[in-house]
Structures are given as structure tokens and as C-alpha cells.
N, C-alpha and C positions, 0 to 999 in steps of 0.2 A: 504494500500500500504506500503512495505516493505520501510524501511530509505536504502537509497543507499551508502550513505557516512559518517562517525562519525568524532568528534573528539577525538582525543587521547594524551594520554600522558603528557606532562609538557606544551605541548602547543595549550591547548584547551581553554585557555586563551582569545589567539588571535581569534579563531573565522574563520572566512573563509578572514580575509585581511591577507595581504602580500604575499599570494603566497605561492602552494605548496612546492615549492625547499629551499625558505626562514627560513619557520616553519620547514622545515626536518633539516634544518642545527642548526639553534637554538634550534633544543629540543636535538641533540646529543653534543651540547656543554653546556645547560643547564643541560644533564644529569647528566654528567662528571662533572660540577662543585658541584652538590647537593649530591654527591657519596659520601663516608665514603673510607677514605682510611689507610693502615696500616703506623704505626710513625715509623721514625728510630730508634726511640730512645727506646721506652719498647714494639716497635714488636706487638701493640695492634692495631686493625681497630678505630681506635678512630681519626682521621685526618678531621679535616671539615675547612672547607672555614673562612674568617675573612675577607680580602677585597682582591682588584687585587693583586694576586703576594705573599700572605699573607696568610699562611694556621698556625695552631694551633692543637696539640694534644688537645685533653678534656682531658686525663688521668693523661699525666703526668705534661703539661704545656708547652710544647719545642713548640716554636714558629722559621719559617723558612719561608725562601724565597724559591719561585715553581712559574710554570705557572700562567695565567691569566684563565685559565678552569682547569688545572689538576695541583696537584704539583711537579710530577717528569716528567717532557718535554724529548724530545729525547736529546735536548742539554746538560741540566743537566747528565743524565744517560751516554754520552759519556764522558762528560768531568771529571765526576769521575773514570771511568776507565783508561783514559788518564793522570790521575794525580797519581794515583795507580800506575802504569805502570813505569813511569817516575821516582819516589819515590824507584819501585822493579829496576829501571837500565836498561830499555830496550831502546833501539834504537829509532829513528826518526822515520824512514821505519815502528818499529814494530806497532808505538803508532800508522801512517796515517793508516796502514793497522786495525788497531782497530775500531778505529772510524767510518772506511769504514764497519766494520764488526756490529758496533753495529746501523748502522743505518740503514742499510741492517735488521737489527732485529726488531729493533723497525717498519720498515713500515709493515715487514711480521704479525707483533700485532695485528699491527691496520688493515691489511684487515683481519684477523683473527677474531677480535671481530665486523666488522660490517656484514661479515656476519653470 
């Protein structure tokens, strides 16, 4: 007889407790934490995890503050083009309508990459 159901991914760990919706949401924030990502600083995919909130290049050493799962959050990524903005002399209006703009972005990402 044929297995009907496996497990997969970062959370076959767990096993069949806690429930399907639990394990889906833990293994896409699990993933997201175990990712490699690229540094600001020398532009390398070299970015890995150190503790909550605490991410580190391997390459070059440049250690920063990011997310609890990923290190550039929607907040971060607005709020440096709001300070950009601010810095180039644009307006009140221009910097809300930014922000509106870039989160409008970032959600279109993220259903982007889930599916």
C-alpha cells in the first residue's frame, strides 16, 4: 500500500503534532531564517543568522540589526527610502505617499514568492 502522506521540509522534525497550518507557518519562517542573504556592505550572499534581530556577513564581518526571520522587514526597507527622500528634500505628502508605495511593494513580494 502506497504512503499517503510525507513529511517535508525543515519540519519533519515535528512529526504529525501540532497541526497542519502550525508546521506550514513554521517551516516558511524557518525557511526564511536558514536563507543566505546578500550584505550591504560587499554585495556578497554571505548574510546568515547570529540571534533574534542579529544577522552577520561571513565575508566581510559587518554585523546589523534586521528582522526576527529575515533581515530587511518591510519597515526597514521603507524607512530607508523615507530617510533618503527626506535627506534628497522632498515633501511630507511625497515621503507618506512612498511609504504607501513601498508597502504596497513589498506585500505584492510576498504573494509573489508564496506562490
Amino acid at each position: 500500500m502506497a504512503k499517503r502522506t510525507q513529511k517535508t521540509g525543515i519540519t519533519a522534525r515535528f512529526g504529525a503534532r501540532y497541526g497542519v497550518s502550525v508546521r506550514r507557518n513554521a517551516g516558511k519562517a524557518l525557511t526564511k531564517k536558514k536563507a543566505k542573504y546578500t550584505c550591504p556592505v560587499c554585495q556578497y550572499q554571505k548574510v546568515t543568522f547570529q540571534s533574534v534581530g542579529i544577522w552577520a556577513c561571513k565575508k566581510c564581518g559587518h554585523t546589523f540589526a534586521g528582522g526576527a526571520w529575515e533581515p530587511y522587514t518591510r519597515a526597514s526597507e521603507a524607512n530607508s527610502k523615507i530617510t533618503r527622500r527626506s535627506i534628497e528634500g522632498a515633501t511630507t505628502a511625497d515621503m507618506a505617499f512612498i511609504a504607501q508605495q513601498a508597502a504596497m511593494d513589498y506585500e505584492r513580494s510576498n504573494a509573489d514568492e508564496e506562490e
